[in-house]
N, C-alpha and C positions, 0 to 999 in steps of 0.2 A: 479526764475531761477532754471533752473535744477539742481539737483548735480550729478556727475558722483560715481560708486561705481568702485572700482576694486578689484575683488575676487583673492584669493588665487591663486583658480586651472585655473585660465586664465593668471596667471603671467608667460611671455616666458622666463623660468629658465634655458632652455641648448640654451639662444643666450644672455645672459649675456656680452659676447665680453671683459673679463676678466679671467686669469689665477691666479692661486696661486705661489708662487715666490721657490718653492723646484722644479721648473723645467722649459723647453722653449718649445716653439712650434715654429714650422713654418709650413705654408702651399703652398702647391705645385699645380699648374694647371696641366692637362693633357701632357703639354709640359715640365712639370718638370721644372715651371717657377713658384718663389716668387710672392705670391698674398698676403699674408701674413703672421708679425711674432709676436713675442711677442716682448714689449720694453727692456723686460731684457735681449736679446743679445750686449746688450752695454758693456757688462764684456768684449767679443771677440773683439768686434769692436770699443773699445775708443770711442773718441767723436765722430769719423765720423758719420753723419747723415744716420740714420736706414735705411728712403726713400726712398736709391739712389739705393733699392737692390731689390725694387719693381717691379716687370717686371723682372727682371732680372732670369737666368738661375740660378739653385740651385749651381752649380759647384762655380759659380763665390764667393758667400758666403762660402764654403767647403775651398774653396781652402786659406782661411785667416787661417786655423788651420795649426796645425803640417801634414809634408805630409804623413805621415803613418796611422794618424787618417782622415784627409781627403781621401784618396784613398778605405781607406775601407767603409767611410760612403757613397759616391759616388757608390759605386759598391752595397752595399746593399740596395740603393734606387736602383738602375738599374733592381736589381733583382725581386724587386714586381710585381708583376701581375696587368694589369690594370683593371684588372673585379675583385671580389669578394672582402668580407669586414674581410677574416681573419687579426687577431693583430698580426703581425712580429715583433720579437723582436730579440735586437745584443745586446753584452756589449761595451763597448769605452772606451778607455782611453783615455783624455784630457787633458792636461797643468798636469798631475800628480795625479788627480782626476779618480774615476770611474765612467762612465753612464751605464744607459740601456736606448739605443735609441728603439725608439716603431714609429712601421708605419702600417699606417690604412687606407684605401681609407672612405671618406664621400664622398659619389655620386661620381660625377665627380674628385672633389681634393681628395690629399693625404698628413693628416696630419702626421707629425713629430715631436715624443715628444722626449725630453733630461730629464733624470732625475737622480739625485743624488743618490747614493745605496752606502753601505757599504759593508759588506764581504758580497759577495753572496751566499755563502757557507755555513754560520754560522747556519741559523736555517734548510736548507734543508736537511744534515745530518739527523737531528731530524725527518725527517720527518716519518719514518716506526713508532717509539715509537709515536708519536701521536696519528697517524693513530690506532694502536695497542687498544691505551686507550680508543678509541672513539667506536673500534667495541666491548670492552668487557665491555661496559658502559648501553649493552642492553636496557628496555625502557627507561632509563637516558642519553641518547643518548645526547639530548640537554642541558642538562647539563655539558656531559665531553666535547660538541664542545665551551661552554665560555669557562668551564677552560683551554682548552688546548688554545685557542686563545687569552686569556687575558694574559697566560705565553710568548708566542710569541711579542707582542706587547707592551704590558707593562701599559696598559693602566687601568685607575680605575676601572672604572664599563663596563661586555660584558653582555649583557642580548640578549634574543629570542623574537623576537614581532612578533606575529603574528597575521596577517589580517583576521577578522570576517568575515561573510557575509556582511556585512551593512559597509564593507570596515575600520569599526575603528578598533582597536587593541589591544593584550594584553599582558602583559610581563608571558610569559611562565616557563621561565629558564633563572640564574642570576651567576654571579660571580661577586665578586665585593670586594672593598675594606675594611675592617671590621669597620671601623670609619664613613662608608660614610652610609643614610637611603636608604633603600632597594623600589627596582620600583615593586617586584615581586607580579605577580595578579594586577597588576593595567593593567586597563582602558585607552585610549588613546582615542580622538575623529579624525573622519575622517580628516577632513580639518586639524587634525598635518602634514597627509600627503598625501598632496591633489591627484587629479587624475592624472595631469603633472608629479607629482612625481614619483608617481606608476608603471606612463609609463618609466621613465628613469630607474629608476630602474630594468627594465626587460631586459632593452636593454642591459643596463653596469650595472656589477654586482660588480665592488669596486667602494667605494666612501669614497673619504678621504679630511677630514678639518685640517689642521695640528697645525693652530693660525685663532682663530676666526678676531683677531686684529690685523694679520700677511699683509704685505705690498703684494698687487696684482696689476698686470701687463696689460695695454691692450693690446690689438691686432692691429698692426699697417695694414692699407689697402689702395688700391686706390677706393676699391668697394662700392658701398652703401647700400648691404644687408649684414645685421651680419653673420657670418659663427657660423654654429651648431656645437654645444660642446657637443654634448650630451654623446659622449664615449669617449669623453676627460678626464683625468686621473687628470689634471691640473686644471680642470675648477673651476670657482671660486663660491661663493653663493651669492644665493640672499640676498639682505639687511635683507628681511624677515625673511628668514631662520637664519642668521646669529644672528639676537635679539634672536631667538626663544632659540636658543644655553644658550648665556647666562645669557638669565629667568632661564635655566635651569642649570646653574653654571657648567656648559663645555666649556673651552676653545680650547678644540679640541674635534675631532666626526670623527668615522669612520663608514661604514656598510657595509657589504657582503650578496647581493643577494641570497635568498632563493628560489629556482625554481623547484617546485614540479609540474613534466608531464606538462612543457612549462608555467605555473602559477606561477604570484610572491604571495608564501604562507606565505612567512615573511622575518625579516630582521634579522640577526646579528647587533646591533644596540650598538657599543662602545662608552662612553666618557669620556675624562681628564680631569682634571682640569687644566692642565699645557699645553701649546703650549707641541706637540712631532710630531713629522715629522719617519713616520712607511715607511722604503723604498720597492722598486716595487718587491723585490724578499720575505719580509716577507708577504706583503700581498697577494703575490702570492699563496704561504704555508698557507696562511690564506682562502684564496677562493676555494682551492686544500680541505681541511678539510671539509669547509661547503660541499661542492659537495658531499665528505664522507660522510658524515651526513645524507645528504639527501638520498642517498643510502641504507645507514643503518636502515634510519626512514621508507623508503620506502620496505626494507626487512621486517619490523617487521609488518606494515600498511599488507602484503601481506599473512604475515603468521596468523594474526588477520582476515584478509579477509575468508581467506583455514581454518581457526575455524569457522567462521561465515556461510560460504557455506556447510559445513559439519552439521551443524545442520539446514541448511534452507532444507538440503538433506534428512535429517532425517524425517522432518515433511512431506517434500514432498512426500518420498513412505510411508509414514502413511495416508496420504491424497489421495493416488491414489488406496491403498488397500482396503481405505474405499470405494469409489467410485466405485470400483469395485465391493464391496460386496451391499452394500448399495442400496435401491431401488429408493433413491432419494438424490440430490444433499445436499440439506438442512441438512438431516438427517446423510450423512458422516459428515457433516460440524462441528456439534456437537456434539461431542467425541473433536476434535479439535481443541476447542476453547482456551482451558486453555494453551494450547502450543505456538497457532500462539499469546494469548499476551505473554507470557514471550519471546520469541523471537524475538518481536520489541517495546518490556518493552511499551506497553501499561495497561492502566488501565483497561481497559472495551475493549469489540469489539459487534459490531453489526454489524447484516446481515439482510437485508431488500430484498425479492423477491415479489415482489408486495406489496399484502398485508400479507405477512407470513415473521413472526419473528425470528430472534435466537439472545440470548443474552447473554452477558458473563458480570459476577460485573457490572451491571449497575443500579441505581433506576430510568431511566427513563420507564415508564409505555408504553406501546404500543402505543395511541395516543400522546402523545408526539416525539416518534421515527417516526409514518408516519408524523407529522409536520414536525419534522425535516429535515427529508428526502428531502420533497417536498421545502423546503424554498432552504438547499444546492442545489440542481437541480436546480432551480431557479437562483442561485447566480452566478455559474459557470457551462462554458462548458466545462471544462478538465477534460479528464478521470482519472487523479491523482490529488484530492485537497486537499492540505495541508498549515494549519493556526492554529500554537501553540498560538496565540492569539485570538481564533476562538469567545472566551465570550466576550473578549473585544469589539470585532468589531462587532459582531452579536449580543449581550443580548437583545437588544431594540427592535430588530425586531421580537422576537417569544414571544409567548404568557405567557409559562414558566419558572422557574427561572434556567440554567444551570446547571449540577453537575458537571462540567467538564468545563477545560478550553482551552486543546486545539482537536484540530478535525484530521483527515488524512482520506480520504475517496478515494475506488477505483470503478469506476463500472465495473462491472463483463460487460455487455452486453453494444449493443449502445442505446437498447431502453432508457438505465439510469433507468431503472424500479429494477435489479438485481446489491446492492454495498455492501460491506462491509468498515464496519465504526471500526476506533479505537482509542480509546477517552485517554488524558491522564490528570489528573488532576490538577490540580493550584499548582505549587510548587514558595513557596516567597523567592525571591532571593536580596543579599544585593550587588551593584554592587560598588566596590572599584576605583574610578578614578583618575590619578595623577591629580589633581585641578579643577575647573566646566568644566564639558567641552560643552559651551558656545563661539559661536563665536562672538569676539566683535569688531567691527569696529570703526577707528579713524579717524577723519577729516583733511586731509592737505591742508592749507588754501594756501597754494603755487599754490597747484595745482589744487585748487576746486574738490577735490574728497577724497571720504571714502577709505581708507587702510584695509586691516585687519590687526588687533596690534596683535602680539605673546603674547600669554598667560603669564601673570606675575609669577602663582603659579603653584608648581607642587605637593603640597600639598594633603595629602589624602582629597579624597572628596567622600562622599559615599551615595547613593542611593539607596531605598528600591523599587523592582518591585514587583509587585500585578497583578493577571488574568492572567499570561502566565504559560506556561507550555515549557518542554524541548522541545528545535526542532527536529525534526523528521532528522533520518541523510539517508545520501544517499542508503547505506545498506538496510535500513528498509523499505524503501519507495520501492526498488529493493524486498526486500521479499516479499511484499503484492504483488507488479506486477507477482512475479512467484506463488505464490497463485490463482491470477486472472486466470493466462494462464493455470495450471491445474482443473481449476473450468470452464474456456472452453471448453476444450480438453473434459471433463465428458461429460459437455452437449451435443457436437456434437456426441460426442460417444454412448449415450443414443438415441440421437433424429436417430443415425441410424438402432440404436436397436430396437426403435421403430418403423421406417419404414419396417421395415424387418419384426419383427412380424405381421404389420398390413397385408402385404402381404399376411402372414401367416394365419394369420383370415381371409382375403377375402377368402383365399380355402379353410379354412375350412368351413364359413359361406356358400358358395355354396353348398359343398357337404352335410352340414347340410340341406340346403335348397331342397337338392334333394331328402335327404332322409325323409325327414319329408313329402315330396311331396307323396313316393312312399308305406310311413308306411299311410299314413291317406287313400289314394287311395285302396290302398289293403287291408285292413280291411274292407272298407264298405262293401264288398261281404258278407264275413261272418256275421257280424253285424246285415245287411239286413235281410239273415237268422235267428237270432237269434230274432229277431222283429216280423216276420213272424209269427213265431211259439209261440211268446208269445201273439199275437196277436188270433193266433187262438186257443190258450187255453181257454184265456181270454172268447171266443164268445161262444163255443162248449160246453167246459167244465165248465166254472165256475159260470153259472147258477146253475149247478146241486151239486157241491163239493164248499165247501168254503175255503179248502186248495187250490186247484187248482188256484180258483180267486185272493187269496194272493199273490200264485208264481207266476202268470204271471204278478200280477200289479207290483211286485218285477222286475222280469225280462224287464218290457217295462219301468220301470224307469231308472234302469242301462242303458239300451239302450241307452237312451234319454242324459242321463250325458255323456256319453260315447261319442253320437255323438256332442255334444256340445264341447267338450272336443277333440274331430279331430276339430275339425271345428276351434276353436281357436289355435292350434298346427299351420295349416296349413297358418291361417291369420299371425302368428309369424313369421313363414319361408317368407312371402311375402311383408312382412313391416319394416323397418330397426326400426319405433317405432310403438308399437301397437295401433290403435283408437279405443277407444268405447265414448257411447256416457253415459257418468256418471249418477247413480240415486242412490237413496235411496233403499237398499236392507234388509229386513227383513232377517239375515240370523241363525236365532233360526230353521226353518226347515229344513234348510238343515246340521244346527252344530249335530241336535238333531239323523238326518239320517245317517252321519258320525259314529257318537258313536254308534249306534246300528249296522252295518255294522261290525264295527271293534270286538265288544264286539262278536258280534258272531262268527266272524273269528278266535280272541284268546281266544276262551271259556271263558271269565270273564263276574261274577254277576255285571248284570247293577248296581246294586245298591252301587257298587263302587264307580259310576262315580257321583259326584258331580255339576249338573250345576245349576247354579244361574243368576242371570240377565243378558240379549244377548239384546246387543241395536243394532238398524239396523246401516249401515255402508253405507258412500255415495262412491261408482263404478259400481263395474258392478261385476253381481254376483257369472259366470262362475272362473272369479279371485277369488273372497272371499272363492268360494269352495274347489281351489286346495290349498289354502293356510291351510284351516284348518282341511282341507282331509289328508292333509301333519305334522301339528303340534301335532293334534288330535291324528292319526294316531300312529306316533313313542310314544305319552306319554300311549296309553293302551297297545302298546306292547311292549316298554321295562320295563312295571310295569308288565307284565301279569304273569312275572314268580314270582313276590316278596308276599310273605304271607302278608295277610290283603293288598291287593292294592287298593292305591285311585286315584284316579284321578279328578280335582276340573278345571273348567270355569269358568269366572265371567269376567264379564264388569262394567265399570262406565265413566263417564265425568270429567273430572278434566282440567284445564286452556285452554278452548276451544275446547279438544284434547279429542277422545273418547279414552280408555285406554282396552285391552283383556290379560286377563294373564290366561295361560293354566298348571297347576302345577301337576308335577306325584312324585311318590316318588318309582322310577325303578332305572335303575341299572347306573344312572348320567353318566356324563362325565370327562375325568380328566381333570385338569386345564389346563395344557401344551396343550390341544389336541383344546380348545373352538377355539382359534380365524382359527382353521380349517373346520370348520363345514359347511361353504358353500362353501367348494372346489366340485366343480364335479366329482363324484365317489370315493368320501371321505370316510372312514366309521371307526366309532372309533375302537380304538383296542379292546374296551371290548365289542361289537357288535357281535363274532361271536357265534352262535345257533339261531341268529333272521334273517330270511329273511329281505332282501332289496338290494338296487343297491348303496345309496348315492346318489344320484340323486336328491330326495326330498326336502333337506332344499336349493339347488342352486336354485331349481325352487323358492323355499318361497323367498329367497331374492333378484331375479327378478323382481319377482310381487310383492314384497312391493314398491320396489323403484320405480316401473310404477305409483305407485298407491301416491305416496310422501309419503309416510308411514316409521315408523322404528319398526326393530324388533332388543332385547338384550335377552340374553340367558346366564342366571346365571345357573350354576349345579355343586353336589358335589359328588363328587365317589362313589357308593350305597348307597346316600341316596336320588336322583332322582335330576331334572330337571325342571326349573321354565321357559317360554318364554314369555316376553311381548310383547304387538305388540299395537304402538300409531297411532290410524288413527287421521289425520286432520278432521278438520268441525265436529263442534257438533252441529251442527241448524239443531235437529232431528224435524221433523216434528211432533205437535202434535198427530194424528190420528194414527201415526206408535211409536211414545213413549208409547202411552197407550195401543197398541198391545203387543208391547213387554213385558211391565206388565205384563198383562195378561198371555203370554207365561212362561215370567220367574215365 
């Protein structure tokens, strides 16, 4: 057989269909006609039977009072409005007694409460000095709102609870009585007050128990659904509720609604030991204060905000300056890592753009971060993911062992390829609970079904957490988002920069293209000429003179480079990449012809020049020439001027990779000046007495990167200039390694 269970937060707690006995109700239909009342109007009405007043018009019940107090309660119900749910409230006198009648529309009816009050005056007076204590109480705010409500009331213990994420709660701020053990810093489990709860409490914002063991009242009707109490003043509590009370050694309980921007954020949570009955004008003053509070809490929440925005302001035009100056996103990014954590007190931050790193305090190693990456991607589609329990619930899944235990991730982009991560570490926390908070269900064999039983002990109860880390607060998760949006903003900003330059390069690249068209076209005339004539030297004369035959074979070899040298210019200008078709080039005769070229040009003793082994080089050999037409070049002439100049070549094979380093000891480079050297019409400052354009080394780092080559350029301020240059593929051909030999 089945059992039935019934929970907590399914108990219908505002249709109870009982009142507490410090007051009366009655209910009114649209016609101002008794549908019902409570049985304690039997004080007014003697024995007459309640019943006979069901159906009946209100007037006809008013009119058994005194007729001065009748005529006014009459005209004050006349006066309600029949649309809207404001609380009206009057004072009365009655048989010698005071009330404060209270009228409320629920839906269609309009309830009527009577209630007992004392001097209405007594603590409202008070009320500026309260108020006073609670705004000069600054972040203690919740503190001077018990004390100043527990002096109002009179009651043992007022303490602050407030509502966690995960809906349980915790005692904040306390006043209380010095004999009695303190709730402060404890712990509450949800189901103390369930989701029903939660909900009445947002709607009606006092609630008061006055005797847990105090005599209550039904609602007398002719109707067969219960009427909702749920902003009833009077209402009475669930059996449930009412154990819970005195597990907890309160014979009375009161609480005032905490309502932070339409959210119930916590409670004013009073209790006695003793039956005390608080009337409708002190708890009035009492709910009048927390509002106060809230206000005050909320002034301070705002000026913590206007600190907090002022320093996310701060990072931000430090982050846009960079970006500005910066020639890449990445690299503004770090300078600004040690800020954006202290300002959302993370431990570590990482930045992941593809496959490109930045990292701050972290020991995860680079494959570990794109693991990671790739697993979060995987886990979640939100572009904010956050989980201070990120080891606990992930360890198992990555290959790794975690340094960190909670995670906050944002992606920058929608590809999810660009996020910044910010990691905070495992901090062990001991969490303090008034008793297990454990829900334990009882069996009532009456009714074949499980109860929930109120908790027996409120007992400290205490609990050690392991693998979490703090939760990430609203603010912070806010900062990263405004971080993101200016890590946008760059990139768009960039990518238009970039469209615009490329723009800029296509016209330039045209008119390069035209001009290159119109410098190769118009030299061949001359050129022609100059072929001609060395041509006919060659044939006329240099049989007979063997000077003659040297200069003109001189002269038709320049030719010859020269025209090879338009001819690839030309194929440059007409091909976005250039093709040749790669081979193995022997290039010791043409390194060999360089250096004697130049040695003559700057008057130095060849015997300066130093070469040693030239192994051939797999491209093409018009490139290998301007390359070292170009390296060669600059190291005999900015030596040519220095006493004893050397100058030294040499090649070898080292890890696959054939290796050329060209060393002069001329008038070097300064440090500051190196990583300028392939700017186009660059020229160092200590360059001038030496012809040149700067021209030169743009071309050489052109044609290396055509060729997948690299070239590094170490040099020291007079005392000369080293350049290495790595070509790929050393599967030199036998036949042309032993050439080389030979040469070198």
């Amino acid at each position: 057989m089945a059992v039935n269970h019934v929970l907590c937060e399914n108990e219908p707690i505002q249709f109870v269909g009982r009142i507490q006995s410090f007051g009366k109700l009655i209910i009114l239909d649209h016609k101002q006609c008794i549908i019902g009342f409570s049985e304690n109007w039997d004080y007014y009405l003697g024995e007459e039977d309640l019943a006979v007043y069901l159906g009946e018009p209100a007037d006809k019940l008013f009119t058994r009072f005194a007729a001065h107090a009748s005529e006014k309660l009459i005209a004050f119900i006349d006066g309600i409005p029949l649309t809207g749910d404001d609380r009206h409230v009057m004072p009365l006198q009655l048989d010698g007694y005071n009330y404060i009648v209270k009228a409320y529309r629920v839906e269609q009816h309009l309830h009527v409460e009577l209630e007992d009050v004392g001097d209405v005056n007594e603590h409202t007076l008070l009320l500026s000095s309260y108020s006073k204590k609670i705004n000069q109480a600054g972040e203690h705010v919740w503190d001077a709102l018990c004390e100043n409500i527990r002096s109002i009331i009179g009651y043992d213990r007022v303490m602050i609870y407030q509502f966690l994420e995960d809906n349980s709660g915790q005692v904040i701020a306390e006043n209380k009585r010095s004999d009695i053990s303190s709730y402060f810093g404890f712990r509450f489990p949800e189901f103390d007050i369930p989701k029903q709860a939660r909900a009445l409490y947002l709607k009606h914002h006092v609630r008061q128990t006055w005797d847990i063991d105090g005599q209550t009242y039904a609602i007398l009707s002719n109707q067969a659904a219960p009427f909702d109490l749920t902003t009833c003043n009077l209402r009475a509590l669930s059996p449930i509720h009412l154990q819970y009370l005195k597990n907890a050694g309160a014979q009375a309980s009161m609480s005032f609604s905490i309502i932070v921007q339409g959210k119930l954020w916590g409670l004013v949570a009073c209790q006695h030991s003793m039956p005390i009955h608080v009337d409708y004008p002190k708890r009035t003053l009492g709910l009048f204060l927390t509002e106060f509070a809230v206000n005050k809490h909320l002034t301070i929440a705002s000026e913590r905000d206007l600190e907090f925005d002022r320093r996310i302001a701060s990072l931000e035009l430090k982050l846009k300056e960079s970006m500005l100056i910066k020639s890449d996103v990445l690299t503004a990014l770090r300078s600004d890592l040690p800020e954006l954590a202290k300002l959302i007190d993370a431990d570590a931050i990482v930045v992941v753009n593809k496959d490109q790193l930045l990292v701050h305090c972290t020991t995860l190693n680079n494959y570990q971060i794109l693991e990671l990456h790739q697993f979060v991607s995987a886990t979640t589609e939100k572009l904010v993911f956050e989980d201070h329990c990120f080891a606990i619930n992930h360890r198992e899944k990555l290959s790794f062992e975690l340094p960190f235990a909670g995670l906050l991730r944002v992606d920058i982009d929608l590809s999810r390829s660009f996020s910044i991560y910010a990691l905070r570490n495992e901090v062990i926390t001991e969490e303090e609970w008034a008793g297990n908070p454990e829900k334990i269900m009882e069996y009532d064999a009456q009714e074949d079904l499980f109860r929930p039983s109120p908790r027996q002990s409120f007992d400290a109860w205490r609990k050690q957490i392991h693998g979490t880390a703090p939760q990430w607060t609203n603010d912070q998760v806010f900062s990263l988002k405004r971080i993101r949006q200016i890590v946008r903003e760059s990139i768009l900003r960039k990518s238009e920069e970039i469209i615009s330059l490329n723009q800029e390069l296509i016209q330039l690249n045209n008119a390069l293209d035209t001009y290159s068209y119109t410098v190769t076209h118009d030299l061949r005339n001359p050129l022609s000429s100059i072929k001609l004539t060395g041509q006919f030297l060659q044939k006329k004369l240099g049989k007979e003179h063997e000077l003659v035959a040297r200069g003109a074979s001189n002269i038709l070899d320049s030719v010859t480079v020269m025209e090879n040298l338009m001819e690839k210019i030309l194929e440059f200008s007409r091909a976005k990449v250039y093709q040749y078709e790669p081979e193995w080039v022997d290039v010791s005769t043409s390194i060999r012809k360089i250096i004697q070229e130049n040695v003559a040009r700057y008057n130095k003793d060849v015997a300066n020049i130093e070469v040693k082994n030239l192994l051939p080089l797999y491209g093409e050999k018009t490139l290998f020439h301007q390359i070292f037409a170009n390296i060669i070049g600059n190291a005999i002439k900015y030596s040519s001027k220095t006493e004893k100049a050397h100058v030294c070549i040499e090649s070898h094979v080292r890890n696959n990779s054939i290796y050329y380093r060209i060393t002069d000891n001329g008038i070097g480079i300064d440090a500051d000046e190196l990583a300028n050297i392939y700017d186009v019409f660059k020229r160092m400052s200590n360059s001038s007495g030496f012809e040149g354009t700067g021209v030169g080394m743009a071309i050489v780092k052109r044609i290396v990167e055509r060729l997948n080559a690299t070239i590094d350029v170490s040099s020291e301020l007079k005392k000369g200039t080293t350049v290495h240059l790595v070509f790929p593929n050393a599967n030199i051909p036998i036949e042309m390694l032993s050439q080389s030999t030979q040469a070198g």
